[in-house]
C-alpha positions as a Markdown table, in Angstrom:
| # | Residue | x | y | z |
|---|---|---|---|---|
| 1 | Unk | 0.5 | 4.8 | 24.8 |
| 2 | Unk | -1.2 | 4.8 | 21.1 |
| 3 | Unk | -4.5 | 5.2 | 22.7 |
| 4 | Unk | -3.4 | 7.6 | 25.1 |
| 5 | Unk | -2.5 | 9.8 | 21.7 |
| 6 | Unk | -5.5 | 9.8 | 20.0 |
| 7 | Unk | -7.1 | 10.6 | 23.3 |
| 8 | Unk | -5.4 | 13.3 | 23.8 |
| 9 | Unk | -5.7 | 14.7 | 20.2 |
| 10 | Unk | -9.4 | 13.8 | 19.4 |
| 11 | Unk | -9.6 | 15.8 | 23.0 |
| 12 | Unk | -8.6 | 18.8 | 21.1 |
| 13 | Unk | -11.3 | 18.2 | 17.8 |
| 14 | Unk | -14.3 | 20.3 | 18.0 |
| 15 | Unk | -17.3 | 17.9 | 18.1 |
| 16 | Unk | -18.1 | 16.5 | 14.9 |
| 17 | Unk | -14.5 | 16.8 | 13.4 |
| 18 | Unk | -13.6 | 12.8 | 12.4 |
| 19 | Unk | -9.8 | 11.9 | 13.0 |
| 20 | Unk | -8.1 | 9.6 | 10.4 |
| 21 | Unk | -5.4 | 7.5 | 12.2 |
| 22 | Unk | -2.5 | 7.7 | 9.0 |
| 23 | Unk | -1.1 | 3.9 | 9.5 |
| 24 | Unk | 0.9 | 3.8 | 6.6 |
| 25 | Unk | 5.0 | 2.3 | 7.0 |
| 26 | Unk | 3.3 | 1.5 | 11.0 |
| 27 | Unk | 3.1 | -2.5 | 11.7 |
| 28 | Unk | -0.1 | -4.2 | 12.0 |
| 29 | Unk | 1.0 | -4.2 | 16.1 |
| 30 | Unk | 0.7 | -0.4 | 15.9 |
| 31 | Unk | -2.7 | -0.5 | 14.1 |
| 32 | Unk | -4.3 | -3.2 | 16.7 |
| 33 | Unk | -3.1 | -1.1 | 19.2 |
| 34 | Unk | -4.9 | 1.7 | 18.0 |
| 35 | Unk | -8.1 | -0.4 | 17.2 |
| 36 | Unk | -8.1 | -1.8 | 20.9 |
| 37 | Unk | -8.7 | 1.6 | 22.2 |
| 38 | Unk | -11.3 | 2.7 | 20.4 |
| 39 | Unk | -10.0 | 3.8 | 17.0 |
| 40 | Unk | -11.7 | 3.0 | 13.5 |
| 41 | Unk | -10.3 | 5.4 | 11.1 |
| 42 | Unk | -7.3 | 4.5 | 9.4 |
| 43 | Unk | -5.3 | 6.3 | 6.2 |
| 44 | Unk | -2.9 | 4.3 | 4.3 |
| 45 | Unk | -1.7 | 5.6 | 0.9 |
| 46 | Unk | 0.3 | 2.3 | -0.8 |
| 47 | Unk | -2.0 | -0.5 | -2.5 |
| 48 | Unk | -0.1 | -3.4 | -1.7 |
| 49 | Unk | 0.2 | -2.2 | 2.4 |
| 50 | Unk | -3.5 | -1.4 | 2.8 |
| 51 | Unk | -4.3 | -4.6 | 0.8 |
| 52 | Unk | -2.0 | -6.6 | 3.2 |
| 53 | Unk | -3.3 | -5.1 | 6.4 |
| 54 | Unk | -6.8 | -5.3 | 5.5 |
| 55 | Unk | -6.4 | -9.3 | 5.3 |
| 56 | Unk | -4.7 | -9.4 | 8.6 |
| 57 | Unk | -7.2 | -6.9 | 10.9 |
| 58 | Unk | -10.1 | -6.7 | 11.7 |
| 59 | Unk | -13.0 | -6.1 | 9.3 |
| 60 | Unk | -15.0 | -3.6 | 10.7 |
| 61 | Unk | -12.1 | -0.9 | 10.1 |
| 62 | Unk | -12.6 | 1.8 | 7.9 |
| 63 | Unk | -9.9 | 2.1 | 5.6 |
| 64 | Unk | -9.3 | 5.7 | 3.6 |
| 65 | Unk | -6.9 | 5.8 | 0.8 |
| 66 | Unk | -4.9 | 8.9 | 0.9 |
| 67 | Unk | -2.2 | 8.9 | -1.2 |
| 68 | Unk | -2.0 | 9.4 | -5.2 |
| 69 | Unk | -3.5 | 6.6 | -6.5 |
| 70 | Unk | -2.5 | 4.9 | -10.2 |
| 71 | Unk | -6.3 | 3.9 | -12.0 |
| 72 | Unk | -4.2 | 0.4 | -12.3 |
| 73 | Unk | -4.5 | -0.2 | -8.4 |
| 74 | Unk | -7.9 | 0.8 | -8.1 |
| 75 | Unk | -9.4 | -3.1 | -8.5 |
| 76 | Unk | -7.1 | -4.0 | -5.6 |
| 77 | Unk | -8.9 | -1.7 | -2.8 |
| 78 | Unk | -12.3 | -1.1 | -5.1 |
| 79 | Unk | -13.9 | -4.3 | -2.9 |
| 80 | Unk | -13.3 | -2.8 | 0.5 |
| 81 | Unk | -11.7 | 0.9 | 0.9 |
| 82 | Unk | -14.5 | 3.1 | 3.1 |
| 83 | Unk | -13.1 | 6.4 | 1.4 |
| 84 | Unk | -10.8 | 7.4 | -1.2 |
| 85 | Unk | -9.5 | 10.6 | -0.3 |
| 86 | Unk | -7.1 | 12.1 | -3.5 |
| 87 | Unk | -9.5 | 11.9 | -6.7 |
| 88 | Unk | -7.4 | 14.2 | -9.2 |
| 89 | Unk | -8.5 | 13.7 | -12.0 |
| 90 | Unk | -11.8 | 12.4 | -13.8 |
| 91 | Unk | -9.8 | 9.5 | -15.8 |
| 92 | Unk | -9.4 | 8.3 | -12.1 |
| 93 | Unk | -12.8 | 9.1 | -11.1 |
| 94 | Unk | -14.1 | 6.5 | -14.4 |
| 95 | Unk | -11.9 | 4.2 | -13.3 |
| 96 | Unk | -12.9 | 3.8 | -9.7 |
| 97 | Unk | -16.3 | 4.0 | -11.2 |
| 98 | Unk | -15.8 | 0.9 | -12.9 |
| 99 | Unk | -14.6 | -1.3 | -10.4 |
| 100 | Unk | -16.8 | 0.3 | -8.1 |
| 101 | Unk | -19.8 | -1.3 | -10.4 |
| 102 | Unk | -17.7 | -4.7 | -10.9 |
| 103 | Unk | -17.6 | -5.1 | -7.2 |
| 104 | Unk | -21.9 | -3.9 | -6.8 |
| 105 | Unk | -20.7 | -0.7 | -4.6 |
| 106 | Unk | -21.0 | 3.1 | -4.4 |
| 107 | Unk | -17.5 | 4.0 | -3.3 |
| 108 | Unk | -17.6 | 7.2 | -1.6 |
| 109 | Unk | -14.7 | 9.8 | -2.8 |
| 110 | Unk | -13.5 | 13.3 | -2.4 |
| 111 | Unk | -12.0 | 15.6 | -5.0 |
| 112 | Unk | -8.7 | 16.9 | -4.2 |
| 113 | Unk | -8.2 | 20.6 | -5.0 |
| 114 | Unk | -4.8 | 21.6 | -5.5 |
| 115 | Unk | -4.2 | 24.6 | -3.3 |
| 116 | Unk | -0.7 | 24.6 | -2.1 |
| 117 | Unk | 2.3 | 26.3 | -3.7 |
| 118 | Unk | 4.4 | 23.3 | -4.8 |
| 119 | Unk | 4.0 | 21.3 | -7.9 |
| 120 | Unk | 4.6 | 18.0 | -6.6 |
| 121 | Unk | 1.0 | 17.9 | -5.0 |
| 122 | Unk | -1.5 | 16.4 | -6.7 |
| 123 | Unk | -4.8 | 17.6 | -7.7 |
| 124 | Unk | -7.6 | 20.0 | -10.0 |
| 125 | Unk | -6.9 | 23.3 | -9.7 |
| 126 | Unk | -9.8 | 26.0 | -7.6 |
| 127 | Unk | -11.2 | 26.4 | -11.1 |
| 128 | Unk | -10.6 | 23.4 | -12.9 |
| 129 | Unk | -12.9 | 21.3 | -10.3 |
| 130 | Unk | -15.5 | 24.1 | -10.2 |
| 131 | Unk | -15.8 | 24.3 | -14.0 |
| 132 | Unk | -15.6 | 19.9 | -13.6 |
| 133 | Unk | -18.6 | 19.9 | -10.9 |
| 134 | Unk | -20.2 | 23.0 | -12.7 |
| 135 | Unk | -20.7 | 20.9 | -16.4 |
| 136 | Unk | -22.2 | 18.0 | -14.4 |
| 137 | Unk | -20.3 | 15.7 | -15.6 |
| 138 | Unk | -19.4 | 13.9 | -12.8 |
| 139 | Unk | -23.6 | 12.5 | -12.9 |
| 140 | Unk | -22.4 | 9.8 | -15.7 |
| 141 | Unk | -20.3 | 8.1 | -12.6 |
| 142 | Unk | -23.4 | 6.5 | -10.8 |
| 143 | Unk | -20.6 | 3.8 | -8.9 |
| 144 | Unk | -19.0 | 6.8 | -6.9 |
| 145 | Unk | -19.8 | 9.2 | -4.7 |
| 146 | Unk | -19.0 | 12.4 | -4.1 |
| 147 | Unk | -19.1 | 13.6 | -0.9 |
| 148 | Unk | -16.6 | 16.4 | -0.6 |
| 149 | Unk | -12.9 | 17.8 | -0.8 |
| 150 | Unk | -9.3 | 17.2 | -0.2 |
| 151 | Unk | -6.3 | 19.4 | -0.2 |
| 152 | Unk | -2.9 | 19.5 | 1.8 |
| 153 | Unk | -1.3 | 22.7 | 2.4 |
| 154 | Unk | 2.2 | 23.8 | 1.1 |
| 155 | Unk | 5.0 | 22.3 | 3.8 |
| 156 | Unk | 5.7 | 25.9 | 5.1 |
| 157 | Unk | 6.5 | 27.7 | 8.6 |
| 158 | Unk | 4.1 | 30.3 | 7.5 |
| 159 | Unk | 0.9 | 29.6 | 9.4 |
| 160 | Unk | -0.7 | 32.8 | 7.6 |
| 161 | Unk | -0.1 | 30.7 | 4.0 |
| 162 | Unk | -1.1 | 27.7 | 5.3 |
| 163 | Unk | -4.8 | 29.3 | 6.6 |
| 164 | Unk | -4.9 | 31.2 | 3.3 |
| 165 | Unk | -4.8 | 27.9 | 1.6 |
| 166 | Unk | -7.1 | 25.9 | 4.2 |
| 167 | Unk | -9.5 | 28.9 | 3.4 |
| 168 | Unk | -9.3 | 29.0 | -0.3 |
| 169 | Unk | -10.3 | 24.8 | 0.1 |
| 170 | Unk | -13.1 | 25.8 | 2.6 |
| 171 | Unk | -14.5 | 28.7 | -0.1 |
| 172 | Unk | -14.3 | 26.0 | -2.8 |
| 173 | Unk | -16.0 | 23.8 | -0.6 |
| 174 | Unk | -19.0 | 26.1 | -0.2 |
| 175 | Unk | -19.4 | 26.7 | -4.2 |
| 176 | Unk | -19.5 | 23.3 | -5.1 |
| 177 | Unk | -21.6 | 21.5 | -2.6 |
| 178 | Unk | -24.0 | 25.0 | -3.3 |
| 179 | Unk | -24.6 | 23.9 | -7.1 |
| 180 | Unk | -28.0 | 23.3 | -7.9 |
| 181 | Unk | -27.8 | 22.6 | -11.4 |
| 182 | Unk | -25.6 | 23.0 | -14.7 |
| 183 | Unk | -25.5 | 25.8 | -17.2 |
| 184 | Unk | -28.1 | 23.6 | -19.2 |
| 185 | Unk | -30.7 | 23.7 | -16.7 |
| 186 | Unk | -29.9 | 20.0 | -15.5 |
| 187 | Unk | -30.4 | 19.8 | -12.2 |
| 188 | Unk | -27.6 | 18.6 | -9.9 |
| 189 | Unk | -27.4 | 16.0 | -6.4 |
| 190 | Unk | -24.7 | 17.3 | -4.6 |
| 191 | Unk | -24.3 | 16.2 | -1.4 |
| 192 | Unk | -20.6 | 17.2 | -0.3 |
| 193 | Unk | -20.4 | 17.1 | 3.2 |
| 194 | Unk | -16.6 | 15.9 | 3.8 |
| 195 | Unk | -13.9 | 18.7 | 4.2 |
| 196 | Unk | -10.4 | 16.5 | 4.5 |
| 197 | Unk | -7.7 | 19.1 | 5.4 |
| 198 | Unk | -5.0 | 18.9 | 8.1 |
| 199 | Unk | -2.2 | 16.7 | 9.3 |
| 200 | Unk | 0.5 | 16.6 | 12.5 |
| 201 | Unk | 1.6 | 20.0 | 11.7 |
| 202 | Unk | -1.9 | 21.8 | 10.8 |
| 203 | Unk | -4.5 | 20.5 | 11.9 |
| 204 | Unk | -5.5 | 23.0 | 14.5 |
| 205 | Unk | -5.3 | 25.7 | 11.3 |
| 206 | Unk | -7.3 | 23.3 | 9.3 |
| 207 | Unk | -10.0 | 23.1 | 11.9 |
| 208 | Unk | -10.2 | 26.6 | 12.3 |
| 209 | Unk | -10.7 | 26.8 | 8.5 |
| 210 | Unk | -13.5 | 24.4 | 7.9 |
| 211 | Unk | -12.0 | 21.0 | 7.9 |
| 212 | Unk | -14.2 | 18.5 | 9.6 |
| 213 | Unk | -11.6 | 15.5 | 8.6 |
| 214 | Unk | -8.2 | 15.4 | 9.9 |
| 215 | Unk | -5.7 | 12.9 | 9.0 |
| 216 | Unk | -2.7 | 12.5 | 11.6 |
| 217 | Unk | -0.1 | 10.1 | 11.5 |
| 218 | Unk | 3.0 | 11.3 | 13.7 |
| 219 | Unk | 1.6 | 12.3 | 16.7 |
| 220 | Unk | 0.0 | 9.3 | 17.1 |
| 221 | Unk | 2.6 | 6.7 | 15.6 |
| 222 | Unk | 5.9 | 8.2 | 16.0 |
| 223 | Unk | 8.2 | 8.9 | 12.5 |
| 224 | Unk | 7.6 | 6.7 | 10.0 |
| 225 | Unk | 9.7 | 3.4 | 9.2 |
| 226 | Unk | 9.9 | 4.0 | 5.8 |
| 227 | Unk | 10.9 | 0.6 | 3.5 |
């Protein structure tokens, strides 16, 4: 029946659009389900669950982190997360950094922009992450890599907001990943090519707005059991 799901959905993905399986409150059972028919991708967005189910399955899963995640978690997932999705802030971005370089990796990350009208989503605002990529700092951080952006849309029945928003991630998307170099004349490596928007609810307005990264985890798992 999982299988069948994702089928179905990933049947409805323009080629080249990656589907993130969101496992989090779903029992391993669920996830091995999942990974029996062909799945690879899975979200989780608590420390302690991803930490727990990564011991338990199997190891050639890609595990994103998608939640908000506290700089004093980071060492947990730092030896094994394929992709942290919700960078908000450069403290963050130092700290992954340094358990990155603890545990010899580059962990690959994406920037989340904060583009939807409510304040409890995380994230840099439009021009607070352009002026951030724009100074170059990010260069220092030689553990982590950048390789694109994150947002989530406001929880709204207005589909026009929610492709405004999708589009306003998807315009931010094309200035950064266009930088060449800073105001100082130091030249820049950017090599974003990761555009994480759309869940259940959007994704068919995310796709049609850039995103080449969905993450779904109700259409494929059912509601959440939530602990």
């Amino acid at each position: 029946m999982i299988s069948e799901r994702i089928n179905r959905i990933k049947q409805t993905l323009p080629e080249g659009v990656r589907l993130v399986a969101v496992s989090k409150y779903h029992p391993v059972e669920m996830i091995q389900e999942a990974y029996d028919g062909g799945q690879r991708i899975f979200g989780e967005s608590h420390v302690q669950e991803l930490v727990q189910k990564y011991d338990i399955l199997p190891k050639d899963i890609q595990w994103h982190f998608i939640g908000h995640l506290q700089t004093n978690k980071v060492k947990y997932i730092a030896p094994f997360v394929s992709l942290i999705h919700a960078v908000d802030s450069e403290h963050l971005l130092k700290e992954i950094d340094k358990q990155a370089k603890k545990c010899g990796r580059i962990i690959p990350v994406l920037m989340q922009v904060h583009v939807a009208k409510e304040e409890t989503k995380f994230g840099f605002l439009p021009d607070e992450l352009l002026a951030f990529m724009q100074s170059g700092a990010w260069q220092q951080y030689e553990n982590v890599s950048i390789e694109g952006l994150m947002c989530m849309a406001t929880n709204t029945d207005d589909k026009a907001e929610i492709a405004r928003e999708f589009e306003q991630a998807k315009k931010l998307f094309v200035q950064c990943s266009s930088l060449r170099s800073g105001a100082d004349g130091t030249m820049f490596n950017v090599q974003w090519k990761t555009r994480s928007w759309g869940m259940s609810d959007d994704y068919p307005i995310a796709v049609q707005h850039g995103s080449n990264m969905v993450r779904i985890g109700s259409l494929i798992f059912g509601e959440r059991i939530y602990k």
